[in-house]
Structures are given as structure tokens and as C-alpha cells.
C-alpha positions as CSV (number, residue, x, y, z in Angstrom):
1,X,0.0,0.0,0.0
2,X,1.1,3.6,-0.6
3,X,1.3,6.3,1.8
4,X,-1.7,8.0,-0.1
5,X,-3.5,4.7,0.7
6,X,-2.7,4.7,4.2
7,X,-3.8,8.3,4.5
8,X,-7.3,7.7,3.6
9,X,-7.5,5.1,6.7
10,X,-7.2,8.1,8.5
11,X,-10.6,9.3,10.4
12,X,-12.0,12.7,8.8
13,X,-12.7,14.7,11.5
14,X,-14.8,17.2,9.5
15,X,-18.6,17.2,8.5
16,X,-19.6,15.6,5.2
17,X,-20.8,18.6,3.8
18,X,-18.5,21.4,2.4
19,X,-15.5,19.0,2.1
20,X,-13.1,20.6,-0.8
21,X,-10.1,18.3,-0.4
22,X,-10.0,14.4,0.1
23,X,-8.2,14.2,3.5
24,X,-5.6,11.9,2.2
25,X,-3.9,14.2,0.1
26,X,-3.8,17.3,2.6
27,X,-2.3,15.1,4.7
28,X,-0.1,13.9,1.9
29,X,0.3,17.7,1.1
30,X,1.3,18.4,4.7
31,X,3.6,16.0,5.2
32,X,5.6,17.3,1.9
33,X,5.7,20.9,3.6
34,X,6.7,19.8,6.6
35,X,9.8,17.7,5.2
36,X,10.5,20.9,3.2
37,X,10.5,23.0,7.0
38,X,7.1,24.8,6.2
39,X,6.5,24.7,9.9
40,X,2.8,26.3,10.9
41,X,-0.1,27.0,8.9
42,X,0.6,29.7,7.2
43,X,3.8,28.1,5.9
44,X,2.1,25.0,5.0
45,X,-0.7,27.1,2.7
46,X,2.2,29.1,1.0
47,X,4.1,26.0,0.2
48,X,0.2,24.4,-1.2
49,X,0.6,27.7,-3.5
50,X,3.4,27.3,-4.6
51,X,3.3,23.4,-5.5
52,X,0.1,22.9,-6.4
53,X,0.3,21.7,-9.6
54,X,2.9,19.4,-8.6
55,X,0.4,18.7,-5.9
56,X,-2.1,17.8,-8.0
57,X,0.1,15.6,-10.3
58,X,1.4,13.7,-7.0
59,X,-0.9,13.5,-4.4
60,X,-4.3,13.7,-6.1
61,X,-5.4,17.2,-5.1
62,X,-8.6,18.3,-7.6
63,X,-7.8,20.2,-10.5
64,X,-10.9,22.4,-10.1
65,X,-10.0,24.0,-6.6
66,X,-7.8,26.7,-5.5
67,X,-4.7,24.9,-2.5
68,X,-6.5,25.4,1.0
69,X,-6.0,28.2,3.2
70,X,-4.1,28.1,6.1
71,X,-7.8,27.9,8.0
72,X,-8.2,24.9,6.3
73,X,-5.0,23.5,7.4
74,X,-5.8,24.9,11.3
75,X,-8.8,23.3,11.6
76,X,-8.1,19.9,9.9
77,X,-4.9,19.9,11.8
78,X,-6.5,20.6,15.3
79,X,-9.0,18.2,15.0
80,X,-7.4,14.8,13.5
81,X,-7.3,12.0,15.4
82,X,-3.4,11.5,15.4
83,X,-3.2,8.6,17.0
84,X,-4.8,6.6,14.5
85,X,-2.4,8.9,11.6
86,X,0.6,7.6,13.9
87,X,-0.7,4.1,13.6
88,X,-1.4,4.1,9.9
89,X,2.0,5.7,9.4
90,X,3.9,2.9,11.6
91,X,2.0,0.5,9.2
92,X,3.4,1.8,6.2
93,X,7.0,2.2,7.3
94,X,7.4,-1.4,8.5
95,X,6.0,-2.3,5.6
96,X,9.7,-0.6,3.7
97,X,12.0,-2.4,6.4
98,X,14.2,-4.9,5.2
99,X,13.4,-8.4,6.6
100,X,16.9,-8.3,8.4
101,X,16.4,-4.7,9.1
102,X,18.5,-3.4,12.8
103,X,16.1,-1.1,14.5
104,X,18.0,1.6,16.9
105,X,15.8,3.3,19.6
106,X,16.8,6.6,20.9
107,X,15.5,9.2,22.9
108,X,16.7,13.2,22.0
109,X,14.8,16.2,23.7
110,X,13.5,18.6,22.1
111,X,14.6,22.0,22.0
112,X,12.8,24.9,23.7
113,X,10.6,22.8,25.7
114,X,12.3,22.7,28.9
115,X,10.7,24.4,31.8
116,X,11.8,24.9,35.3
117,X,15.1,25.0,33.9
118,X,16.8,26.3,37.0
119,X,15.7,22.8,38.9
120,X,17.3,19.7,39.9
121,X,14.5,18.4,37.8
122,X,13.9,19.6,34.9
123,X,10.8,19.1,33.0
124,X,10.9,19.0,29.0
125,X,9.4,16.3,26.1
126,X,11.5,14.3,24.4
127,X,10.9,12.1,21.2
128,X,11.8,8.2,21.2
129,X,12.7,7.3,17.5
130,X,13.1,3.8,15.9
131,X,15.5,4.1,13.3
132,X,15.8,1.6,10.6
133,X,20.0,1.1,10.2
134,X,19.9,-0.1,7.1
135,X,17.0,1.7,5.1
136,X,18.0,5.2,6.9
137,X,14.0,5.0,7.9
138,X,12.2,6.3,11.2
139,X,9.7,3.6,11.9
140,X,8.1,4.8,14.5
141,X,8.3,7.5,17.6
142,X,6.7,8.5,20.3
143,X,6.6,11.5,22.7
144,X,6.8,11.9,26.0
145,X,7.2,14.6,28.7
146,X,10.3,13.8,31.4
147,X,8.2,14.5,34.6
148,X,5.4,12.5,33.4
149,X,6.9,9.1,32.2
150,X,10.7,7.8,31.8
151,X,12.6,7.0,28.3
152,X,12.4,3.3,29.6
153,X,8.5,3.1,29.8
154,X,8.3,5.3,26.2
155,X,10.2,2.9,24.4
156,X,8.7,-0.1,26.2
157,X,5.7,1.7,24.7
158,X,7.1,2.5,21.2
159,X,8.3,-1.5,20.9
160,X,5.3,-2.9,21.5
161,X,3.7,-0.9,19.1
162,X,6.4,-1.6,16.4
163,X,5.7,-5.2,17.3
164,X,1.7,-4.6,16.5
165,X,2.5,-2.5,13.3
166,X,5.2,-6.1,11.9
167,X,2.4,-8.3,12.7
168,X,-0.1,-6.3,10.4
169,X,2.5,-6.1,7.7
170,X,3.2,-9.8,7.5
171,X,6.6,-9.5,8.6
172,X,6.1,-10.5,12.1
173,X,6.2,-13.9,13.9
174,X,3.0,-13.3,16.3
175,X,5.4,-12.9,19.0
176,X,6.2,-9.3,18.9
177,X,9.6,-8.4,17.7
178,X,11.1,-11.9,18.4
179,X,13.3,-12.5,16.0
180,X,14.6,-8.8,15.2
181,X,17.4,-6.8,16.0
182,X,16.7,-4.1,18.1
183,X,19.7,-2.2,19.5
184,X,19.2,0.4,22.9
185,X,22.1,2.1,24.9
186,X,22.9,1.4,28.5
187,X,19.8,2.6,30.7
188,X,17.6,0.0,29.4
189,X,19.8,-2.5,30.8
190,X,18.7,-1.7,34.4
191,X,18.0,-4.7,36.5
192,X,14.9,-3.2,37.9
193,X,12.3,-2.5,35.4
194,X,9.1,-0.8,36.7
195,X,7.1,-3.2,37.7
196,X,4.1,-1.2,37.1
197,X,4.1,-1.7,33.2
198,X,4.1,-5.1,31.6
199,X,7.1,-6.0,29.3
200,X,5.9,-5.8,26.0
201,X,6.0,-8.8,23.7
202,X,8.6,-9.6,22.1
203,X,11.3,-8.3,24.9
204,X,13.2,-11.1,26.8
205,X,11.7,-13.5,24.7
């Protein structure tokens, strides 16, 4: 399946009436402007006018309609369900993995979110990545905010949904990731795991 394909599994959050662009290709549409660095809506509708016929050829928009505003973009954006768009778009990048693919895990904060900087504990999110060695392809990630959960119990979470996404794609076993190569650095070899999340499938088997 493409990533076009994918995209139209997505819920559309908006009303049946007065839709003007499939959601799949705004989304598709997005996602181009945001690899581009046409961060926030108004950058996202400049880079729709400026690409539109290429757009059009590429993602499917209609022919017959002017690119959507950046009200349009706001609104869809706001009101997406993105868990299920994070699901759909795990899908479709296990489905590019090589079958021998090494998947690395890593956890990198992100910048200008920290707050009570001036703490012993700072608070700021982070994003956990799985990155696909070979293909040069981020799987999957997941974010999280330091105060509120650790990098252990995020990419506990982020394996288990890799796991999920291999099953759906045929690639995996039933068991989780048993049978891949995932590689993590030193703090998830702690002897204490929390006991107050299950291990998800796949790990220590």
C-alpha cells in the first residue's frame, strides 16, 4: 500500500458537507511541507501555493479547486485523530523495512521545551525514534514529557507498538519483535524494570 493509501484510513474529523479536499492528500500535502521546513499553517498554505500543480500531479489534489488556506490546514490539523495517523503511518513504514532490518531506539529532547530550567528536575518532552540502520527510515516514535513518564517506559511503549505495526505487515512472527534486531544504549539494561508496566511482547523473549 502507498502512503496515499494509508492516509485515507485516517478518520476525517470534518462534516460531510463542504468537504473541498479528500483528506488523504492534505495530509499527503502536509507532510511534503513539513519535510520541506514549512513549519505552521501559514507556511504550510504558502508552500500548497506554490506546489500545487505538482500537488495535483502527485498527491491527487482536484484540478478544479484553489490549494487550502491556512484555515483549512488549522482546523483539519487541530482536529485529527493523530493517533490513529501515527498508527497508519507505523504500518506503512514497517511495511519498507528490510526483513533483516537493525532497528535503533533513541530518545533526543527537544529543544525549547524545557521548563523549570533552574531545577534539579527539569521538565521537557522528548521524542523516542526507531530508526531503521539499514534503510535510513524512522519507523516509528513517540513522545513523552520527562516528569510525566521515563525513556524506559516510552520505548517499552514504542516497541510494542512496532511489534503490532510487523504483525499487520506480515513480517512478524505473532510474537512481537522476536526475531529482530533491536539495539538500545545502556539505561535499558537496568536490572529493575518498573514493575508497574508489563514487558511488551517480544522483549526477553
Amino acid at each position: 500500500m502507498t502512503l496515499l493509501d494509508h492516509l485515507a484510513r485516517v478518520p476525517d474529523p470534518r462534516s460531510r458537507h463542504g468537504r473541498r479536499y479528500p483528506l488523504s492528500p492534505l495530509l499527503a500535502g502536509t507532510i511534503m511541507a513539513l519535510l520541506c521546513g514549512h513549519a505552521g499553517y501559514r507556511p504550510i498554505a504558502r508552500f500548497f501555493a506554490a506546489n500545487v500543480e505538482d500537488l495535483r500531479r502527485s498527491a491527487g489534489w482536484p484540478a478544479d479547486r484553489p490549494p487550502p488556506s491556512n484555515v483549512t490546514v488549522r482546523a483539519v490539523l487541530r482536529a485529527l485523530d493523530f493517533a490513529a495517523l501515527s498508527a497508519e503511518f507505523r504500518v506503512w513504514a514497517t511495511e519498507r523495512l528490510p526483513n533483516e532490518e537493525v532497528l535503533a531506539l533513541d530518545a533526543k529532547a527537544i529543544r525549547s521545551t524545557v521548563s523549570d530550567h533552574e531545577s534539579a528536575e527539569q521538565d521537557f518532552a522528548a521524542l523516542v525514534s526507531a530508526y531503521g540502520a539499514a534503510s535510513g527510515l524512522t519507523a516509528a516514535a513517540v513522545l513523552y514529557r520527562s516528569k510525566a513518564q521515563s525513556e524506559v517506559h516510552a520505548a517499552q511503549g514504542l516497541i510494542a507498538e512496532l511489534a503490532a505495526a510487523l504483525d499487520l505487515t506480515g513480517q512478524g512472527t505473532g510474537r512481537g519483535l522476536t526475531g529482530k534486531i533491536v539495539t538500545l544504549d545502556a539505561l535499558h539494561c537496568v536490572k529493575k524494570r518498573s514493575l508497574r508496566s508489563p514487558t511488551p511482547a517480544g522483549i526477553g523473549s
